[in-house]
C-alpha positions in Angstrom: 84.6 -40.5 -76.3 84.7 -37.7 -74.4 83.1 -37.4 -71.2 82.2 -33.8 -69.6 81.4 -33.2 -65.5 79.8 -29.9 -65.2 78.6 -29.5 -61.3 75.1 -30.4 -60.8 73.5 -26.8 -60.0 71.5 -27.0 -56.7 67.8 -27.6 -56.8 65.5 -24.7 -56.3 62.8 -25.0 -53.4 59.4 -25.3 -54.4 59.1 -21.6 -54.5 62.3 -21.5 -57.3 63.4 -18.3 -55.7 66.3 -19.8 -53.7 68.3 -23.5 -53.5 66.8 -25.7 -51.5 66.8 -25.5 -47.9 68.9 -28.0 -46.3 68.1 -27.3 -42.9 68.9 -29.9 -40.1 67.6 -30.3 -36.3 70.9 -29.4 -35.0 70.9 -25.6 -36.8 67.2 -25.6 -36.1 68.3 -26.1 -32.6 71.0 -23.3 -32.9 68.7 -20.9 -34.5 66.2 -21.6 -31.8 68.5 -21.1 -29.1 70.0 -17.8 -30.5 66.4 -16.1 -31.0 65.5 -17.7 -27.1 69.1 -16.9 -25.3 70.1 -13.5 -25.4 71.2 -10.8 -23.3 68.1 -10.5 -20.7 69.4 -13.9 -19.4 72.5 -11.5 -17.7 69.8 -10.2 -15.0 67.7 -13.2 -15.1 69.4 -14.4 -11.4 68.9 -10.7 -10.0 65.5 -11.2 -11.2 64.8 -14.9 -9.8 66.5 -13.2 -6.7 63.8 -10.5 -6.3 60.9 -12.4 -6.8 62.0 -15.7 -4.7 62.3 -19.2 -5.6 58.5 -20.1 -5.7 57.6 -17.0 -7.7 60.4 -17.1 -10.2 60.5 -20.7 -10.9 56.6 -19.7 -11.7 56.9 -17.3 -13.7 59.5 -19.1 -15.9 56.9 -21.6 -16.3 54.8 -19.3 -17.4 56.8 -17.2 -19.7 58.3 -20.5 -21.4 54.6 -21.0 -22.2 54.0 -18.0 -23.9 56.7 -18.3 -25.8 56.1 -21.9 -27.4 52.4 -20.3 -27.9 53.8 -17.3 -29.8 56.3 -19.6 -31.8 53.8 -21.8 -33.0 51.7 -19.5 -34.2 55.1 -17.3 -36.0 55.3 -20.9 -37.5 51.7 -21.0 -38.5 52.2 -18.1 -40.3 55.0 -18.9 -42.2 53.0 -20.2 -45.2 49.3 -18.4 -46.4 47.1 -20.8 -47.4 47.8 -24.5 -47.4 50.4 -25.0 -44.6 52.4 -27.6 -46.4 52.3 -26.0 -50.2 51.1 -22.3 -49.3 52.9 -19.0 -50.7 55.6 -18.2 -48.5 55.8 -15.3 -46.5 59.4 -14.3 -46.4 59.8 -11.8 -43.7 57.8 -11.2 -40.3 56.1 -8.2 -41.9 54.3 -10.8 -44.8 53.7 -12.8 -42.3 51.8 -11.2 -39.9 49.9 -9.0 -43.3 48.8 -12.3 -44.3 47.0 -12.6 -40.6 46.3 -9.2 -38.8 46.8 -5.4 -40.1 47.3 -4.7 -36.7 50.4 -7.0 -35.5 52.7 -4.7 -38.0 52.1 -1.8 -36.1 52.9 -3.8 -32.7 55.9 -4.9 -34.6 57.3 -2.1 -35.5 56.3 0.1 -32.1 58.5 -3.2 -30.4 61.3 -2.8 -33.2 61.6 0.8 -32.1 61.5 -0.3 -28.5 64.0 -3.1 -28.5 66.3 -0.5 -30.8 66.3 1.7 -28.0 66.8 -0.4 -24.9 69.4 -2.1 -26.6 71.1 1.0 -27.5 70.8 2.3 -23.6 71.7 -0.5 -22.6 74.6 -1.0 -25.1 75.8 2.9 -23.5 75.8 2.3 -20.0 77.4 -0.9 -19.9 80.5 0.9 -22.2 80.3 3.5 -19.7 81.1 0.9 -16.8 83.5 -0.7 -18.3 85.4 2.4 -18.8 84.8 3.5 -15.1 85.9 0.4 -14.3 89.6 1.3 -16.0 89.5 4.6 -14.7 89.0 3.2 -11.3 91.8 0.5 -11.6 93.7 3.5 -13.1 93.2 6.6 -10.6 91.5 4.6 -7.5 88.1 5.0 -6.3 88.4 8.5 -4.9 88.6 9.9 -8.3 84.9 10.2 -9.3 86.0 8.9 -13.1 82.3 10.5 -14.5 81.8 10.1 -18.6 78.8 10.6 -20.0 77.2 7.5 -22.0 75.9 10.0 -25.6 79.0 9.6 -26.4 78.8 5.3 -26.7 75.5 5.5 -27.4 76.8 7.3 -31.0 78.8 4.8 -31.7 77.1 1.7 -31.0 74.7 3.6 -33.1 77.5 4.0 -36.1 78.5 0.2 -35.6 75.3 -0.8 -36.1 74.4 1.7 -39.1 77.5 0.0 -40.7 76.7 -3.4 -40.1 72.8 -3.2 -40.9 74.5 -2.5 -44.9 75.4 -5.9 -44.7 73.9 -7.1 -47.9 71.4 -10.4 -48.1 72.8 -10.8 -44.3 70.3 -13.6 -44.1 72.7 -15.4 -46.4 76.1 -14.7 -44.2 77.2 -18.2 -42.4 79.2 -17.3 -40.3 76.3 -14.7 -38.2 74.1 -17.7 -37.0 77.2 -19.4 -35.2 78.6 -15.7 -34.1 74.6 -15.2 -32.5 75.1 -19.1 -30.9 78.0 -18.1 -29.6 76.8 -15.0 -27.6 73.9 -17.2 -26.2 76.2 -19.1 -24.9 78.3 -16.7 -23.3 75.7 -15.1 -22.0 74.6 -18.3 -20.5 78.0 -19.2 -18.9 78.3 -15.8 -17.3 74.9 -16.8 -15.8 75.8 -19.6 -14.3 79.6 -19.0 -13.3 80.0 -19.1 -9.4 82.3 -16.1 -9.5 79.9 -13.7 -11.1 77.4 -14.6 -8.5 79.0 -15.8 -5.4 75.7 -15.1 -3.4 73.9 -17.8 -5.5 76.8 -20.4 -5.4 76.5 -20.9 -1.8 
C-alpha cells in the first residue's frame, strides 16, 4: 500500500484571490505602529518645545483623536456593503470610490504633497550630513556650501528603482524594515544626548 503526502495547498480567503490571511495582534500592532511612527516624530520635541507643555500635551490629545477617528472610518471602508462579508476594496483608491468621489482627489493632491516634502526633506538632510564631513574635514571657517538638486535626484532615482518592486505588498521583510525605522526614530526622540535641553 502505498501512501502519498502532497502539501496541503493553503486555503483561499473568502474572496479566493489570495491565501488566507493569517494576520495576528502582534503584526497588527507593527503595522499600526509603522503607519503611526514615522519621521515627523524627529521634530516632535522642537515642536512640544514651541508650543509649551499645556499646549502640546493638548494638541497631542487632540491629534491622537483624529487619528483613531480617521482610522476607523479607513477601516469602515475596507469592505462595501455588509462589513463582515462585503466586496473588498483592495487599495485606498477602491476604498474611498466606494464612499466619496471627492476623497481621491484629496488623496492624490496629499500623495503629491507628502512625495514632495519627503523628497526636500530627504535633500537637505543629505546636504547636512555632508557639511557636517566637510566641516569635520576642512573646519568651520571653510563655508563647505553644496547645493541639495543634486540629492534630491537621487533620492528621486532610489525611489524610482525601488517603487519597481513587484507585488511589494507581498515582500516580508519591508513591514519589519518600516518597524524598525519607527523605532529608531523613536529612540533618537527620546535619547538624552540628542536633546540635552529636555533631559535636564
Amino acid at each position: 500500500m502505498e501512501v502519498s503526502v502532497e502539501a496541503a495547498a493553503p486555503q483561499p480567503d473568502d474572496d479566493g484571490r489570495r491565501p488566507r490571511r493569517m494576520g495576528t495582534v502582534w503584526t497588527a500592532s507593527a503595522h499600526i505602529i509603522t503607519a503611526v511612527i514615522g519621521s515627523g516624530v524627529l521634530s516632535l520635541a522642537w515642536a512640544i518645545a514651541q508650543v509649551g507643555w499645556v499646549a502640546g500635551p493638548a494638541i497631542m490629545v487632540v491629534f491622537a483623536l483624529v487619528n483613531y477617528y480617521t482610522s476607523a472610518l479607513l477601516a469602515d471602508c475596507y469592505r462595501k456593503g455588509d462589513p463582515a462579508t462585503g466586496k473588498r476594496n483592495y487599495t485606498y483608491m477602491d476604498a474611498v470610490r466606494a464612499k466619496v468621489a471627492v476623497c481621491q482627489a484629496i488623496q492624490y493632491s496629499n500623495i503629491v504633497g507628502v512625495t514632495i516634502g519627503y523628497t526636500v526633506a530627504a535633500s537637505i538632510s543629505m546636504r547636512a550630513i555632508r557639511s557636517a564631513d566637510c566641516f569635520h574635514e576642512r573646519g568651520h571657517a571653510d563655508p563647505c556650501g553644496s547645493s541639495s538638486n543634486r540629492y534630491m535626484i537621487i533620492f528621486g532615482a532610489v525611489q524610482i528603482v525601488l517603487s519597481q518592486i513587484p507585488d511589494v505588498d507581498h515582500v516580508s521583510w519591508l513591514p519589519i524594515v518600516s518597524a524598525d525605522m519607527s523605532s529608531t526614530y523613536s529612540g533618537i526622540v527620546a535619547s538624552p544626548r540628542r536633546f540635552p535641553i529636555m533631559a535636564n
